[in-house]
C-alpha positions in Angstrom: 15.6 44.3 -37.4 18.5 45.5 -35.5 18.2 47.1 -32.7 20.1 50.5 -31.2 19.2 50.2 -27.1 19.3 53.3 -24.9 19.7 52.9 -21.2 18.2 56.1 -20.6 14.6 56.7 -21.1 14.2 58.6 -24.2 11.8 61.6 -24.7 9.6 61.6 -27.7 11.5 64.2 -29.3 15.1 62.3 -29.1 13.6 58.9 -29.9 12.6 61.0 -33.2 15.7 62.1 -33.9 17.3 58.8 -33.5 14.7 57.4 -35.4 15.7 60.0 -38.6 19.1 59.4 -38.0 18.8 55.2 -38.3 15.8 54.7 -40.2 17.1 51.2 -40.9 17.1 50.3 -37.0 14.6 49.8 -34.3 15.3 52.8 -31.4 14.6 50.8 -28.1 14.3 53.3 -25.1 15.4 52.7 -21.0 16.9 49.4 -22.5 17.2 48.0 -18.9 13.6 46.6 -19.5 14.5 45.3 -23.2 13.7 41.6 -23.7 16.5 39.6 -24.2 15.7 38.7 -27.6 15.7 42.6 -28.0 19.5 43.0 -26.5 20.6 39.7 -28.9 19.4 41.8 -31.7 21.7 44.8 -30.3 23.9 45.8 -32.9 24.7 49.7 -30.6 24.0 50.2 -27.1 23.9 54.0 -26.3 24.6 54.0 -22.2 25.8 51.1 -20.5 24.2 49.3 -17.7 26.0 46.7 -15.6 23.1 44.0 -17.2 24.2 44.4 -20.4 27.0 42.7 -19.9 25.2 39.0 -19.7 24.8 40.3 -23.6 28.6 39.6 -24.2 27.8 36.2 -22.7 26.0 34.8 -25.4 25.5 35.3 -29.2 25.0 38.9 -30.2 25.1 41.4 -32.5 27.2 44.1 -30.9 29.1 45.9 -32.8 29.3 49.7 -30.7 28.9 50.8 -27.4 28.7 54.8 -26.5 29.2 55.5 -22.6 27.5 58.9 -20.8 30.8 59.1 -19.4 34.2 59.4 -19.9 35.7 56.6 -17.7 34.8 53.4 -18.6 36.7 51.9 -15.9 33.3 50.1 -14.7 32.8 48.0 -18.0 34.2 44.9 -19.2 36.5 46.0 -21.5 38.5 42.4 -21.8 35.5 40.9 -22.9 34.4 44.0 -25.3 37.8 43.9 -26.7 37.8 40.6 -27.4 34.6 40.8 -29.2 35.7 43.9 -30.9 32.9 46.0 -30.3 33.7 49.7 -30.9 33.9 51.7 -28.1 33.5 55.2 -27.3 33.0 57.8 -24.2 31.6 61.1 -23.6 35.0 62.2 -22.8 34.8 66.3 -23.0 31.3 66.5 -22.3 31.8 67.1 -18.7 35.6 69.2 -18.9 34.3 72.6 -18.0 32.2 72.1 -15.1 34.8 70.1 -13.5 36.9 72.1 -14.1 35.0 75.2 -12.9 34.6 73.0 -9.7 38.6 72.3 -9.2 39.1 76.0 -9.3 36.3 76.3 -6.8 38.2 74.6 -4.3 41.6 76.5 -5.2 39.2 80.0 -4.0 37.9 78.5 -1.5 41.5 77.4 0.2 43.1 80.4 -0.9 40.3 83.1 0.0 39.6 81.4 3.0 35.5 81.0 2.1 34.9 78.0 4.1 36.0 79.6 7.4 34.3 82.9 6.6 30.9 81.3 6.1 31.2 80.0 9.4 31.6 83.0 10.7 28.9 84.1 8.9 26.7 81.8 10.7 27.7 83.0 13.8 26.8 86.4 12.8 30.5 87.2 13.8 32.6 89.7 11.0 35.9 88.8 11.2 38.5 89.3 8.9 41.5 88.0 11.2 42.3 85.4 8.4 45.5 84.5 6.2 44.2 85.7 2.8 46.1 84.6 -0.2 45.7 84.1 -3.7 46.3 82.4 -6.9 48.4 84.9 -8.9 52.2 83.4 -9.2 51.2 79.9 -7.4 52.2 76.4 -9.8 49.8 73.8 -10.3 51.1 70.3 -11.4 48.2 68.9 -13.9 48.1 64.9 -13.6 46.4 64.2 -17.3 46.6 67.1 -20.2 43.5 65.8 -21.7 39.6 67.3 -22.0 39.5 67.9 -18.1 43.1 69.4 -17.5 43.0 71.1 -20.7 39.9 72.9 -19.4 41.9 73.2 -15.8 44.9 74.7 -17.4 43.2 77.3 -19.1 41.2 78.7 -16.4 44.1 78.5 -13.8 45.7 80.5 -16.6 43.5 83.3 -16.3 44.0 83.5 -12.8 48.1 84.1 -13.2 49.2 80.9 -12.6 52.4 78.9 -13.5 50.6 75.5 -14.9 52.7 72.5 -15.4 51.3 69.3 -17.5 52.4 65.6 -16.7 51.9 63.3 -19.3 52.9 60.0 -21.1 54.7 61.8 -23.9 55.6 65.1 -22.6 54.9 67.4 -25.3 54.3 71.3 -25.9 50.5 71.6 -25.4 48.4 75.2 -25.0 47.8 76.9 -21.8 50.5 74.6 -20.2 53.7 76.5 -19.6 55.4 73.5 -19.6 55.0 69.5 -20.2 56.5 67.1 -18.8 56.8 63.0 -18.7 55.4 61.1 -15.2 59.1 60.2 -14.5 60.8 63.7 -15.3 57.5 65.3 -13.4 58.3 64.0 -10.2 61.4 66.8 -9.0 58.9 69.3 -9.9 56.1 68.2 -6.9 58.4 69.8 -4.1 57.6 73.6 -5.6 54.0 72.5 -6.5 51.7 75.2 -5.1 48.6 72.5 -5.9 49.4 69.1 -7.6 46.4 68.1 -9.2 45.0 64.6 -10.8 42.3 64.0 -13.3 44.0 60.3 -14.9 41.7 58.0 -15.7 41.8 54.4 -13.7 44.1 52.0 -15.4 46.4 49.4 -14.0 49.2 52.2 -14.2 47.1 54.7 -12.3 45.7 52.5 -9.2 47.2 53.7 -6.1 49.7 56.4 -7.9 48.9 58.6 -5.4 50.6 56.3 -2.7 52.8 57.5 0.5 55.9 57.9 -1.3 54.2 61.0 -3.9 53.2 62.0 -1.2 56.5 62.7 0.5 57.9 64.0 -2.4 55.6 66.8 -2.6 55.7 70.4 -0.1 54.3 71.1 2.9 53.1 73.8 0.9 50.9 71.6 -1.6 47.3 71.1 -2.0 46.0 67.7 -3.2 42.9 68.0 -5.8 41.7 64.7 -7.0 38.9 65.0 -9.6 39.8 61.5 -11.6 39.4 58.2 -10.0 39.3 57.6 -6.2 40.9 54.4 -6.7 44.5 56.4 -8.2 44.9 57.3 -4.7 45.5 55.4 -1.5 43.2 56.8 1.0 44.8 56.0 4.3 48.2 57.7 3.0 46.4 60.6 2.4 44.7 60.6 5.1 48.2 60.4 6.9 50.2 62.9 4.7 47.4 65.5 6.0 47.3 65.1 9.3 51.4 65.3 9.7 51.7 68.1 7.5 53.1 66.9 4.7 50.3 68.2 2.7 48.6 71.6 3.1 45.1 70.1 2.5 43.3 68.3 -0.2 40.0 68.1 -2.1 38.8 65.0 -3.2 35.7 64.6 -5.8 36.0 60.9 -5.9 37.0 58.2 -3.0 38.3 55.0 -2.6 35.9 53.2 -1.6 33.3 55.3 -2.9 30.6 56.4 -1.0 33.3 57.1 1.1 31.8 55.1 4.9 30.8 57.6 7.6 33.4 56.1 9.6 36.4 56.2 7.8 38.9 59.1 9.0 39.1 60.8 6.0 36.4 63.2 6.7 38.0 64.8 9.8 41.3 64.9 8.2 42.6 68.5 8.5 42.4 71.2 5.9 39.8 68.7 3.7 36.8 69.1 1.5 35.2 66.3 0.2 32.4 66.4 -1.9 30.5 63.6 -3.7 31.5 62.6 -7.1 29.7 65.8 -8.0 32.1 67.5 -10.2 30.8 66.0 -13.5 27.4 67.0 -13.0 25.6 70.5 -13.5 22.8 72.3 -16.1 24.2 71.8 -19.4 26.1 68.0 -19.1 22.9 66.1 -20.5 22.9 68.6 -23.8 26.3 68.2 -24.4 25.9 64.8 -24.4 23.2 64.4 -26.2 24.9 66.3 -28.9 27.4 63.7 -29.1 25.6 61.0 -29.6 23.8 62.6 -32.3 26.8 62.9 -33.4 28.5 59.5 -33.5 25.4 57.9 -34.6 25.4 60.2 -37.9 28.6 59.4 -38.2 28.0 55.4 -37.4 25.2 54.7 -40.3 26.9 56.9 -42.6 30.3 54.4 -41.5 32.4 57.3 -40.6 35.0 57.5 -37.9 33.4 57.7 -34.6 34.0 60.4 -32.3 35.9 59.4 -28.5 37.5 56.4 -29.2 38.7 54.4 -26.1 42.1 52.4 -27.0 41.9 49.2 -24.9 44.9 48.9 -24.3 45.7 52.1 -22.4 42.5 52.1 -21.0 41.1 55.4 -21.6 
């Protein structure tokens, strides 16, 4: 019997559903313990799990694999390519609260909130601080897709001039204008907050480098809620502390946990916080509900929903 293997462990009620779905396979649940006569009978894996990829090794069966996330970055997509397995991402699940999160950090820079709870602390009120605020500033969106669609929008509402930077450079919604990478670049020196949500391919690793840097005000704040590895740490790091940059939140490192040691974390005018972005109260439904989805659509041999292109990456 085929097999569809979960990586998560499945509660009753969505092995049941799965089981409705796909009478004709057998639902295997937390698919780390499968047997490995179990993952050669694997026609779709829903989750993926650095083990699975000894599956690719050998004979199989394979024919989809459905990520929780939207990189796939961590997989081996040379070898999934070249045994054309099907693959898709949970790309959009995870777009609002990120985006929520990246205009966090805009309030908290521009409404001064971190200093103020300090004060707090100290029981001390004090309102000797530079208050500013979003209304009129220009953000520079890195990536126009789920996540800086979601971005765009909400920096929208808050009066914002939002620029997009893209491969193609065409009129999208909630984006006053759209750029390419290479025509982008003379707008960085204006940028109120440049801001990167590009998924890691070989075009993106170390983007972010010491020459963007330069190119962008002393004005700018740095938001990176993409990949870590798009952006050179130490230049950062360096474009901070001589003022090139205004400051800088980072959701995601390079390398990742970022060490105690390492001098990003006393950089000036930084927060840091830990890969969180993606994560809050409703991420699990949403993805649930799309895989639901793609397996309907799957057995029924409809076009699946989130397809990664292997050779863009993404």
């Amino acid at each position: 019997m085929k097999n569809i293997i979960t990586s998560m462990k499945l509660t009753a009620e969505q092995k049941q559903q799965l089981e409705q779905l796909a009478p004709d396979y057998q639902i295997i649940s937390d698919g780390i313990q499968a047997s490995s006569e179990q993952l050669a009978n694997a026609e779709v894996l829903l989750g993926w799990n650095p083990a699975f990829a000894t599956l690719l090794d050998h004979d199989n069966q394979l024919k989809w694999v459905q990520t929780f996330s939207a990189g796939v970055d961590s997989l081996p997509l040379e070898q999934l390519a070249q045994a054309n397995v099907t693959l898709t991402n949970a790309r959009g699940t995870n777009a609002e609260n990120i985006a929520q999160q990246t205009l966090g950090y805009m309030l908290v820079y521009e409404r001064k909130l971190y200093s103020i709870l300090l004060e707090q602390q100290k029981h001390r009120w004090n309102r000797d601080h530079h208050f500013s605020e979003l209304t009129g500033k220009t953000a520079v969106l890195f990536g126009t897709g789920q996540i800086g669609s979601h971005i765009a929008r909400l920096a929208k509402a808050f009066g914002m001039h939002v620029v997009g930077i893209n491969r193609h450079g065409e009129a999208l919604e909630n984006f006053d204008e759209v750029t390419t990478f290479e025509a982008g670049i003379s707008l960085l020196k204006d940028a109120d907050y440049v801001i990167t949500s590009l998924p890691l391919t070989p075009a993106t690793k170390d983007y972010f480098n010491a020459d963007l840097f330069a190119k962008m005000g002393p004005q700018t704040f740095f938001i990176n809620v993409g990949r870590g590895a798009s952006v050179v740490t130490v230049d950062l790091d360096s474009a901070l502390r001589n003022g090139q940059l205004a400051g800088a939140a980072v959701d995601v490192t390079n390398p990742e946990p970022l060490p105690a040691d390492n001098p990003l974390w006393d950089a000036p005018n930084i927060i840091i916080t830990p890969h969180d972005a993606g994560f809050s109260d409703q991420i699990n439904q949403r993805v649930w509900q799309l895989i639901i989805k793609n397996v309907k659509a799957y057995v029924q041999g409809e076009t699946l929903n989130n397809l990664v292109d292997y050779q863009q990456g993404y």
